[in-house]
C-alpha positions as CSV (number, residue, x, y, z in Angstrom):
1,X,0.0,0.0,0.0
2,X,1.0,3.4,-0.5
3,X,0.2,6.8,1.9
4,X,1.4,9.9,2.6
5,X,3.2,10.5,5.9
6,X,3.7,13.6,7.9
7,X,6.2,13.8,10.5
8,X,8.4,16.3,12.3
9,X,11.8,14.9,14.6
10,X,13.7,16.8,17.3
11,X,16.5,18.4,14.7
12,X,17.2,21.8,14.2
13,X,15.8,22.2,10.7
14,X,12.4,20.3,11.1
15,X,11.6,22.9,14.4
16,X,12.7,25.1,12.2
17,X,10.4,24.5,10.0
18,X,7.8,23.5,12.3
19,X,8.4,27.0,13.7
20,X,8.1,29.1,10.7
21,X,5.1,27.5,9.4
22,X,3.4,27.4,12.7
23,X,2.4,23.6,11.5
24,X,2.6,20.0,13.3
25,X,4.4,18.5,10.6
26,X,7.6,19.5,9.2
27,X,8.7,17.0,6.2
28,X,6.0,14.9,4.0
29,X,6.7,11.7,2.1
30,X,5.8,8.3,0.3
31,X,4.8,5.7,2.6
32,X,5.2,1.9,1.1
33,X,4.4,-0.8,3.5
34,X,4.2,-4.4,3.0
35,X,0.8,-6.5,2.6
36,X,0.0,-6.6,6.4
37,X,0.3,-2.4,6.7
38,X,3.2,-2.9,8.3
39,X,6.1,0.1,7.1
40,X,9.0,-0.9,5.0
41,X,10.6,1.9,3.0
42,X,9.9,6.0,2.3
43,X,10.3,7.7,-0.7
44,X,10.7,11.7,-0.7
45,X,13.0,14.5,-0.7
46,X,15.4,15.5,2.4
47,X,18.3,17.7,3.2
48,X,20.3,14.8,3.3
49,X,20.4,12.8,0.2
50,X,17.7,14.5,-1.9
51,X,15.0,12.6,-3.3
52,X,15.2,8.6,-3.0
53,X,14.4,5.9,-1.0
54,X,14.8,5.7,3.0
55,X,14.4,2.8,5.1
56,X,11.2,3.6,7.4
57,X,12.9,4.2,10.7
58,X,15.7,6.4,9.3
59,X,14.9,9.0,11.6
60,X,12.9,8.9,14.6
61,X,10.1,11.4,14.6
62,X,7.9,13.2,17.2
63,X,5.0,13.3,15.0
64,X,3.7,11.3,12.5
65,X,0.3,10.6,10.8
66,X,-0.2,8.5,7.9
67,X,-3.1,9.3,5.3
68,X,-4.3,7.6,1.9
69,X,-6.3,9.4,-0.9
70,X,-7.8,8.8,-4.1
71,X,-5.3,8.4,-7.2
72,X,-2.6,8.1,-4.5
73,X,-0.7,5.4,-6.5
74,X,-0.9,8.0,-9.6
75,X,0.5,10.2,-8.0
76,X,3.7,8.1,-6.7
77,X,4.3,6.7,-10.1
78,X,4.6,10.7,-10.9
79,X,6.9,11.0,-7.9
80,X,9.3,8.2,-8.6
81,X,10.3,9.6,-12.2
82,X,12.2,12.5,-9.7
83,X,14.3,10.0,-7.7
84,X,18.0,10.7,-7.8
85,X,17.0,14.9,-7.8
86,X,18.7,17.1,-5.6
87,X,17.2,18.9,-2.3
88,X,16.6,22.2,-2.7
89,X,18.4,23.8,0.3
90,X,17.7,27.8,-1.2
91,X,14.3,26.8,-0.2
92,X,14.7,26.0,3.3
93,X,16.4,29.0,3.9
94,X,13.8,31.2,2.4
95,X,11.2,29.6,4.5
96,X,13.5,30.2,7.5
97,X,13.7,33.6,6.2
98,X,10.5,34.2,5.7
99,X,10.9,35.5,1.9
100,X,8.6,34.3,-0.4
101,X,7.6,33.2,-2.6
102,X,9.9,30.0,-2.7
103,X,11.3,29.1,-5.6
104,X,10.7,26.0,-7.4
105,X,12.8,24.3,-10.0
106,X,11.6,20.3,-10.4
107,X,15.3,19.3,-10.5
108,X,15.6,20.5,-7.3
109,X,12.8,19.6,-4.8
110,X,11.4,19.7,-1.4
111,X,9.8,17.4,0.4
112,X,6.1,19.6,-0.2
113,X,7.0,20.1,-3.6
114,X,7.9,16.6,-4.8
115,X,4.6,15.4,-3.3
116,X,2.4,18.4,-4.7
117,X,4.1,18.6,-7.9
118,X,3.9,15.0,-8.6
119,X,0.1,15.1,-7.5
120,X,-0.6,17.5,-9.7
121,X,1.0,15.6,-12.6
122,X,-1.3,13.1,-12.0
123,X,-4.0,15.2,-12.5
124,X,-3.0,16.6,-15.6
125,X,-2.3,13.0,-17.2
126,X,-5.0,10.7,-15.7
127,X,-7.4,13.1,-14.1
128,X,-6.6,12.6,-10.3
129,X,-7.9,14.6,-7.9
130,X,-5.9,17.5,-6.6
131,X,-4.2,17.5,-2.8
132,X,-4.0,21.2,-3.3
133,X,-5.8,24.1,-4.9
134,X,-4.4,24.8,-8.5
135,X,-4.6,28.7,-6.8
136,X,-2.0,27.9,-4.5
137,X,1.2,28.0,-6.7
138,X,4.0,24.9,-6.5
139,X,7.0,27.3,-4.5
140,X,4.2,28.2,-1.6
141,X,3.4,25.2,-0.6
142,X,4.8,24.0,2.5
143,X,4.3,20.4,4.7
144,X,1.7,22.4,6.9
145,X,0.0,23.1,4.0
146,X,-0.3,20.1,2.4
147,X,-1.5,18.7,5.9
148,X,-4.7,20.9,6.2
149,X,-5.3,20.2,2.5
150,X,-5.0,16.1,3.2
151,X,-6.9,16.1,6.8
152,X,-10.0,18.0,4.8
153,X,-9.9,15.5,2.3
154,X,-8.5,12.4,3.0
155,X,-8.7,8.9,4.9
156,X,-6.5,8.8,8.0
157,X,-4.6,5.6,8.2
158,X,-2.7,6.3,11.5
């Protein structure tokens, strides 16, 4: 199965963000677990080693929920085609910052954008539905947005 999971760990950058955003979550990702729900492996974008695959307990996190939502697996197969990208860092410090808007450049991605984007390349080739309002460009989105978007919209898984 796949889902989208929301966390947020004790290090400086995910308070950080946390902070800034005035959110629960700081970092969003692919979930993949095995057939009995149990967690196996991750699949999103972080500081360390941009976007690829994580084992599921490579960090330990203070928060996390895990949700599902229509066209979900649409949206992954959009996601994967970014493995191997690079983090966008400049991002993180304009959050921290506080200048927007972001920027976004999909060959360098953040967690919120490599979910959102590739959701909303689903929708454009096989008509999923969107996690986020089309009004709300790529470069503003951010993991507490995403959030209130998925809790309004989707199934909670845990």
């Amino acid at each position: 199965m796949i889902l989208i999971r929301f966390i947020a760990d004790r290090s400086f950058v995910s308070r950080a963000i946390g902070w800034r955003t005035d959110g629960k979550p700081s970092h969003l990702e692919y979930l993949l677990t095995n057939d009995k729900g149990q967690p196996v492996t991750t699949f999103g974008a972080r500081l360390r080693g941009g976007v690829r695959y994580r084992p599921y307990d490579y960090c330990k996190p203070t928060f996390e929920e895990w949700y599902t939502f229509p066209g979900i697996e649409e949206s992954y197969v959009e996601a994967m085609k970014f493995n191997g990208r690079k983090y966008n860092w400049i991002d993180i410090l304009y959050l921290l910052f506080g200048i927007f808007p972001k920027s976004f450049d999909p060959e360098r991605l953040v967690c919120d954008q490599l979910v959102g984007y590739s959701n909303r390349r689903a929708n454009a080739l096989y008509g999923t539905p969107l996690l986020v309002n089309l009004n709300v460009p790529t470069e503003e989105m951010t993991p507490e947005l995403v959030y209130a978007c998925c809790t309004k919209m989707v199934t909670k898984v845990r």
